[in-house]
BARO-717211 format. One record per residue (C-alpha): residue number from 1; x, y negated, z negated. Coordinates in Angstrom, 3 decimals. Layout:
BEGIN
> pos  x  y  z
> NUM  X  Y  Z $
...
This chain:
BEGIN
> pos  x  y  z
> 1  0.000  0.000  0.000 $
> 2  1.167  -3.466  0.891 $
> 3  2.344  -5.874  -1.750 $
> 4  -0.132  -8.566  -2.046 $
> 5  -0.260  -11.026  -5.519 $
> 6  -2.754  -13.870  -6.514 $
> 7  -2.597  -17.416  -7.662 $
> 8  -4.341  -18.568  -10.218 $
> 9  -4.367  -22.463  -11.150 $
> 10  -5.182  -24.373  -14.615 $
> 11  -7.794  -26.147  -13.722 $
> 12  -10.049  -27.130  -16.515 $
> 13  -13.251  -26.004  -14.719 $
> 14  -11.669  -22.631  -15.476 $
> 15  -12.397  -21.194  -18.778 $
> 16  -9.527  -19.264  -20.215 $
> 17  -12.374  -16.045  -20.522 $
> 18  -12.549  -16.877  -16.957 $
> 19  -9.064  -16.672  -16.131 $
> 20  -9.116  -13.283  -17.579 $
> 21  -11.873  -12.097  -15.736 $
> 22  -10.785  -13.171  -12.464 $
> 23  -7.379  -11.183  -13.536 $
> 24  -8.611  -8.095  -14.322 $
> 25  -10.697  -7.932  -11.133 $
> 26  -7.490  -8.617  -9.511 $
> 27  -5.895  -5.660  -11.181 $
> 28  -8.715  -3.568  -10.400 $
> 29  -8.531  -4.623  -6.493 $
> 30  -4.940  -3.498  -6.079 $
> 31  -3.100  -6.827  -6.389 $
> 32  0.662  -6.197  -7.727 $
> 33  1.213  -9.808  -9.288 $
> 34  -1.071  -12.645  -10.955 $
> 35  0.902  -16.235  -11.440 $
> 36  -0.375  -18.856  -12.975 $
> 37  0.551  -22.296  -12.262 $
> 38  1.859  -24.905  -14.866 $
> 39  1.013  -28.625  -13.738 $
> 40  -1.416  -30.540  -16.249 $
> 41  -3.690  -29.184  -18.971 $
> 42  -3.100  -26.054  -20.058 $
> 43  0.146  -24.040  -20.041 $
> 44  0.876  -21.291  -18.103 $
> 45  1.751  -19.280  -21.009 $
> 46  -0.405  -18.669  -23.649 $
> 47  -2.700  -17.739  -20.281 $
> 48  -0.559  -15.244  -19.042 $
> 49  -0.135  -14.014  -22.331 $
> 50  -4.095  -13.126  -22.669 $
> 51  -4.018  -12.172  -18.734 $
> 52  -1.271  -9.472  -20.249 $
> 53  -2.925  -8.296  -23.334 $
> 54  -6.304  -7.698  -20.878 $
> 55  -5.153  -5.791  -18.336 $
> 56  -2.270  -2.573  -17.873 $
> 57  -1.027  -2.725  -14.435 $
> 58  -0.512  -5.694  -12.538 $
> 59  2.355  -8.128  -13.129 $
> 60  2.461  -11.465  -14.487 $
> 61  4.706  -14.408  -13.605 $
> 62  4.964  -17.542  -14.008 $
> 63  4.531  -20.115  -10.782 $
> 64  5.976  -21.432  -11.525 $
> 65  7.529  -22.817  -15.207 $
> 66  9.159  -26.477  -14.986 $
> 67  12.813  -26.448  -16.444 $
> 68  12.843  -29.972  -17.739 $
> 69  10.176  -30.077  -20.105 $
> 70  11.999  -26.829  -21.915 $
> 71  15.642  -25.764  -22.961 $
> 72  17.146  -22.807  -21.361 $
> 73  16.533  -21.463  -24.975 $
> 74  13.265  -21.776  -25.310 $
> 75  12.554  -20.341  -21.666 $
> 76  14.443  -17.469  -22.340 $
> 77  12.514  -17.454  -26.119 $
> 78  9.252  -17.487  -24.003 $
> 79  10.458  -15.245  -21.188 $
> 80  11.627  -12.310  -23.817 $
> 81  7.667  -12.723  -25.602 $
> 82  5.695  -12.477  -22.130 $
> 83  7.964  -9.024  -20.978 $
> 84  8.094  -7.788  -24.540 $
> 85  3.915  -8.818  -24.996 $
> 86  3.346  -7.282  -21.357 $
> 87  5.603  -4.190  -21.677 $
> 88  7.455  -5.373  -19.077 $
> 89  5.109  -6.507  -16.366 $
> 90  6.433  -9.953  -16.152 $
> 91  8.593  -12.291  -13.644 $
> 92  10.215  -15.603  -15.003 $
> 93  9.762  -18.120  -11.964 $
> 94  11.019  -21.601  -12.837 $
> 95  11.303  -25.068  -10.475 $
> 96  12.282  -28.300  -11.236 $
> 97  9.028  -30.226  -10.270 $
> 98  9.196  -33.490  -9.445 $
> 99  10.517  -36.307  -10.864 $
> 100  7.294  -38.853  -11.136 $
> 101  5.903  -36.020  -13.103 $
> 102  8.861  -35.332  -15.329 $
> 103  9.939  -38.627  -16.210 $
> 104  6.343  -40.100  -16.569 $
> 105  4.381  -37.151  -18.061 $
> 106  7.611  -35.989  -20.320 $
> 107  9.645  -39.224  -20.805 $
> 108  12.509  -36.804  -20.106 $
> 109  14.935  -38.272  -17.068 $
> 110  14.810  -36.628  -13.938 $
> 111  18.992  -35.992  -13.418 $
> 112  20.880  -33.551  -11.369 $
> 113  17.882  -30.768  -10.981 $
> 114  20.039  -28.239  -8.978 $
> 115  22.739  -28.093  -11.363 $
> 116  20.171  -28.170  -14.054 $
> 117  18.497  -25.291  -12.451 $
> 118  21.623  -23.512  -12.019 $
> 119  22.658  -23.845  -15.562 $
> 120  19.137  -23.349  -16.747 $
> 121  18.946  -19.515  -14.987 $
> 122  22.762  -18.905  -15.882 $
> 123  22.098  -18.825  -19.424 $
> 124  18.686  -17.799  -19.533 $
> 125  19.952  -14.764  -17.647 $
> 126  22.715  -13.995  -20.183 $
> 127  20.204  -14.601  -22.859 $
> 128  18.042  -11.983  -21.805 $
> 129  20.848  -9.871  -21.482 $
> 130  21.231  -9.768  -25.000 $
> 131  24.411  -11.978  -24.681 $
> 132  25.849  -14.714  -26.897 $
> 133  25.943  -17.455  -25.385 $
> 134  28.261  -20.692  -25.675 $
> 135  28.167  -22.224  -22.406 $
> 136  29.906  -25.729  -21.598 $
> 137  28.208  -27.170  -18.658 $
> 138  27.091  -30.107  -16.816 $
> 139  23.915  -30.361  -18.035 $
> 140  23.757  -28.219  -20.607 $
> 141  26.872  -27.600  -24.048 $
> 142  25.489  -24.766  -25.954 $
> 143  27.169  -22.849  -28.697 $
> 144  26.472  -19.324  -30.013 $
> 145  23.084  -19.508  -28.673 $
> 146  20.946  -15.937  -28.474 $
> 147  17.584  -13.949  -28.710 $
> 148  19.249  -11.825  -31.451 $
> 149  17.803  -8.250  -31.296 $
> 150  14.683  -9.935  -29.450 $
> 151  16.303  -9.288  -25.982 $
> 152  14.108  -7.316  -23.757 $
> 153  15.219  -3.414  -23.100 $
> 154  14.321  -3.725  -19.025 $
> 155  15.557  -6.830  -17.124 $
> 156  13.321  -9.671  -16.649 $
> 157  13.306  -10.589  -12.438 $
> 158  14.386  -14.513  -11.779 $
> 159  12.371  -16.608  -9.119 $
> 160  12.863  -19.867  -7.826 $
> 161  10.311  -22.258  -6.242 $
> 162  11.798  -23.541  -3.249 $
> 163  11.143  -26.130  -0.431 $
> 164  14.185  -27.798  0.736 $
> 165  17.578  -26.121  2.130 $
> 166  19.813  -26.727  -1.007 $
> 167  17.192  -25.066  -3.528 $
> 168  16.369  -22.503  -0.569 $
> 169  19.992  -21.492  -0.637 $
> 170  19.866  -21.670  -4.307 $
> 171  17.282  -18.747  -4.597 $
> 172  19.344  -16.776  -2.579 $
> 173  22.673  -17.307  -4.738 $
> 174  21.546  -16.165  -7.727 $
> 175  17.792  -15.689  -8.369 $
> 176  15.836  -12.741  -7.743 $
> 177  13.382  -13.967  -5.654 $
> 178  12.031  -16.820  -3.973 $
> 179  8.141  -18.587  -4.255 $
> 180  7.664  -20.477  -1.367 $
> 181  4.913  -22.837  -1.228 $
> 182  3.387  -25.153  1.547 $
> 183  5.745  -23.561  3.828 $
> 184  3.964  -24.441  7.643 $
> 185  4.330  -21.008  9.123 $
> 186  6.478  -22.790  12.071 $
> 187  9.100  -23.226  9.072 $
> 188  8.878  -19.594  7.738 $
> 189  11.535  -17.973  9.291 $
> 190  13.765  -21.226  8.982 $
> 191  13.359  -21.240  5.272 $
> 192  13.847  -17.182  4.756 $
> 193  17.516  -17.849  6.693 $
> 194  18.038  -20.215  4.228 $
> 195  17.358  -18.069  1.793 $
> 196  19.630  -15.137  2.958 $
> 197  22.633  -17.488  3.948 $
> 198  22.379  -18.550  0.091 $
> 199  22.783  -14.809  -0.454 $
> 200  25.640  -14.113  2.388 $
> 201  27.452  -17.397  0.707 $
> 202  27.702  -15.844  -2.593 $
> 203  28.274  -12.069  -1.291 $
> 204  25.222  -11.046  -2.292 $
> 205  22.614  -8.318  0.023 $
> 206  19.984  -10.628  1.457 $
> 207  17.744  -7.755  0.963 $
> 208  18.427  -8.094  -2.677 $
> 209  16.382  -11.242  -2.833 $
> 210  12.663  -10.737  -2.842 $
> 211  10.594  -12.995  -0.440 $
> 212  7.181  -14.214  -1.958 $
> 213  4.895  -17.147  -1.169 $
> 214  1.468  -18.855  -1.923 $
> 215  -0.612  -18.535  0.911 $
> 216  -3.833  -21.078  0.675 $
> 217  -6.540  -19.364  1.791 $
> 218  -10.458  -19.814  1.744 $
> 219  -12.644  -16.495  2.963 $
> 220  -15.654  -18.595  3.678 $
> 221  -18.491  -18.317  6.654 $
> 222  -18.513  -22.005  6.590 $
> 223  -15.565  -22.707  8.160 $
> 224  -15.989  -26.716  8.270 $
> 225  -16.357  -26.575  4.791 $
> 226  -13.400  -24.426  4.048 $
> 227  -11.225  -26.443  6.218 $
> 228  -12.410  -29.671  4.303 $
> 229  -11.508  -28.104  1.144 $
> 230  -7.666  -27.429  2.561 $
> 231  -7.241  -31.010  3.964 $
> 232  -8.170  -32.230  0.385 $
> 233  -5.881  -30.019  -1.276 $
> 234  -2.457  -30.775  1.349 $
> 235  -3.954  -34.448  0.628 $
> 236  -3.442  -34.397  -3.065 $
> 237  -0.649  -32.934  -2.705 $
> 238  1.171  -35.393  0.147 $
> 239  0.386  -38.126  -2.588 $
> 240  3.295  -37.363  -4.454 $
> 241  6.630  -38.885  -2.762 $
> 242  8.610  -35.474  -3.221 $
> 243  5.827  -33.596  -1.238 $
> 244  5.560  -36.059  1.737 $
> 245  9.620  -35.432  1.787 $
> 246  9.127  -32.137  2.335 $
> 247  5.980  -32.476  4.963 $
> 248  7.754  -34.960  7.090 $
> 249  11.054  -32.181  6.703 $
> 250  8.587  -29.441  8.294 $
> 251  7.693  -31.528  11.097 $
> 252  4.294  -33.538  10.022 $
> 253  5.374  -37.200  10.048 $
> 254  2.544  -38.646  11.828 $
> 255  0.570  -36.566  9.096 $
> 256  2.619  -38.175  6.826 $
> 257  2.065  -41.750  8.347 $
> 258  -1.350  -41.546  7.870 $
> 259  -1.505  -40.542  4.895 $
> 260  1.017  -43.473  3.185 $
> 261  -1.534  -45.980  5.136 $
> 262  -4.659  -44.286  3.664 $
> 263  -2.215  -44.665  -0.016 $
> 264  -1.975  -48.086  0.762 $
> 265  -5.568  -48.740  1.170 $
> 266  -6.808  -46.519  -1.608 $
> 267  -8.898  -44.848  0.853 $
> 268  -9.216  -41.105  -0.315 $
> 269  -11.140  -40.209  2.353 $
> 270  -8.814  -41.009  5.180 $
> 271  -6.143  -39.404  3.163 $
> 272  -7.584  -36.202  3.448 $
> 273  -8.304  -37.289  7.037 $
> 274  -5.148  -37.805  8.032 $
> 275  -4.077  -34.166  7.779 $
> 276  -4.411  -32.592  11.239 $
> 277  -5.688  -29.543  12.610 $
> 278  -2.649  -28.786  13.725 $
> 279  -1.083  -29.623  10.362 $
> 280  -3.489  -27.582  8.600 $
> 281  -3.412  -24.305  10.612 $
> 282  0.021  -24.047  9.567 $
> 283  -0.682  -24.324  6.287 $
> 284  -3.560  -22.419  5.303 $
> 285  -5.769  -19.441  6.570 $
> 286  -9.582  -19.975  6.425 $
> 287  -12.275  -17.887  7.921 $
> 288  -14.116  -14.518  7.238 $
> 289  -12.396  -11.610  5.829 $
> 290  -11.055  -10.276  8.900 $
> 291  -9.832  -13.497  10.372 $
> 292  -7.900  -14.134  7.193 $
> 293  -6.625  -10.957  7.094 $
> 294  -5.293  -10.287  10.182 $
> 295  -3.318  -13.747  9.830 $
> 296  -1.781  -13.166  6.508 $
> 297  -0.258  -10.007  8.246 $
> 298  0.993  -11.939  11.165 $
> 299  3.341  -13.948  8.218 $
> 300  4.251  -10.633  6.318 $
> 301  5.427  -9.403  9.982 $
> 302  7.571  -13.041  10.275 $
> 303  9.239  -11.670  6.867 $
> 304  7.295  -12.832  3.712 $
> 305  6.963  -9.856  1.819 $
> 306  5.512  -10.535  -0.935 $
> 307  2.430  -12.885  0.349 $
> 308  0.289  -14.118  -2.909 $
> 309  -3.421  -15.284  -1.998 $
> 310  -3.581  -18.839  -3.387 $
> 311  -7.073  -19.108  -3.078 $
> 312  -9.194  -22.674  -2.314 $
> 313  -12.129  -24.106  -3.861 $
> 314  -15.033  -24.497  -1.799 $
> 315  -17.976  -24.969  -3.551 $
> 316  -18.341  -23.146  -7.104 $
> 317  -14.637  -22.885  -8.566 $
> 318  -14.815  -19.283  -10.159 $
> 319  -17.303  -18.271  -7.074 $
> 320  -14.894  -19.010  -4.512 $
> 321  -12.124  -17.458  -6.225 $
> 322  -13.761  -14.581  -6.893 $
> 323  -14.766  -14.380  -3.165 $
> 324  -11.437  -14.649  -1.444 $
> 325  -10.110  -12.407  -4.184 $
> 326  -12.560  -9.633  -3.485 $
> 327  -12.400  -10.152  0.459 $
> 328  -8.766  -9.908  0.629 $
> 329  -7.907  -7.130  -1.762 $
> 330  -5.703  -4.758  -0.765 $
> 331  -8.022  -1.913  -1.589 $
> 332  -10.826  -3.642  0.265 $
């Protein structure tokens, strides 16, 4: 059976019995992997924590956790709870999110976020190898740091979020895995050489490094609707500056344009406007079952292996969810 995972966001409309629910139905469809993201409201934690305690099989992971609001201590603290609380079934992912976010929402500086990353998965990695650690870096001076006997037995995977070339490469020097997101499926193969010329650089297999990815999707008969409901979404998220970056990087700069002059006039509407169909084809799958299907093979055939249905709201929250969910199990 073919790999397939699920997103799950934090979105407050989402009840925490909810999120459970909607996990153990994943479990039960045949999905390998359940992350949850970590943006606003609620943490990704303490959810994957109950997502772990209700269900047996599938695998958590976190999609991903944000390095700069934590020390590598307390990730690797948190990290050594979910696979010790899970028996196992869990994957640390981490990113450095962006830096509005992180020096507005946190009041922490947003400095050097590859080298922080780097540092951040170096000793997190020792840590859960039941190492002491005293580690004089960069970003980071620590000094006899450790889990004590709390280390987990079996080793706990390492996945970076990646866009852009340097943190593509990144993933493939030393993490696990990768979690794409957003990735236009023009860019796909682009950004999975990245990846493996990360690995070839530090003499790692490419093969070694696991290839995974949100893929928006909305199973829906109305098709108008579900299209509406992407634009929004790619909208929202081309209002941050580090997003639009990485748009106009993938080849949507007249998207892009648009959507600055739509910024500029607070016009929400034309925001979500501005995002082409060309734009969003690339970035999303929407349709009935079969359509959707058949198109998230075509990008597990261009080489992402591990596709993970990030399903879109349109209409009812938990009803839409539930819908793609069910329609694109692998079981169904």
């Amino acid at each position: 059976m073919a790999f397939l995972g699920v997103r799950l966001g934090n979105e407050a409309q989402l009840s925490s019995v909810d999120i459970r629910e909607l996990a153990d139905s994943a479990e039960d469809l045949g999905y390998r992997a359940i992350w949850m993201t970590e943006g606003e409201g609620r943490d990704s934690l303490t959810q994957l924590t109950s997502i772990a305690v209700a269900t047996n099989r599938i695998v958590t992971g976190t999609g991903i956790l944000p390095i700069f609001s934590r020390t590598p201590l307390i990730t690797a603290m948190s990290a050594a709870g979910l696979a010790s609380i899970s028996g196992g079934r869990f994957i640390l992912g981490l990113g450095v999110g962006n830096g509005p976010a992180t020096t507005n929402g946190h009041g922490v500086p947003f400095r050097s976020p590859i080298d922080r990353l780097r540092e951040t998965i170096t000793i997190v990695r020792r840590l859960l190898l039941g190492e002491e650690v005293t580690y004089l870096g960069k970003v980071f001076q620590t000094s006899g740091s450790s889990l004590g006997g709390a280390a987990p037995k079996d080793r706990v995977p390492i996945y970076i979020a990646a866009l852009g070339p340097k943190m593509l490469r990144l993933a493939g020097e030393m993490a696990d895995g990768v979690l794409l997101s957003w990735t236009a499926s023009s860019y796909l193969k682009q950004a999975i050489q990245l990846v493996r010329d990360g690995a070839v650089s530090a003499g790692r297999d490419p093969d070694e490094v696991e290839i995974s990815g949100y893929v928006r999707v909305a199973v829906t008969e109305n098709q108008d609707a579900g299209w509406a409901a992407l634009q929004t979404q790619v909208a929202r998220y081309a209002g941050s500056t580090h997003y639009r970056n990485y748009f106009r990087f993938t080849g949507f700069n007249r998207e892009m344009d648009a959507v600055e002059a739509a910024g500029h006039r607070s016009d929400t509407v034309g925001r979500s406007l501005a995002i082409s169909s060309e734009m969003r084809d690339e970035l999303g799958l929407v349709g009935n079952a079969q359509e959707c299907r058949v198109r998230l093979e075509e990008l597990r055939a261009m080489g992402l292996d591990k596709p993970v249905v990030a399903p879109l709201p349109v209409g009812d929250l938990k009803t839409s969810y539930e819908r793609t969910i069910r329609a694109m199990a692998p079981d169904s």
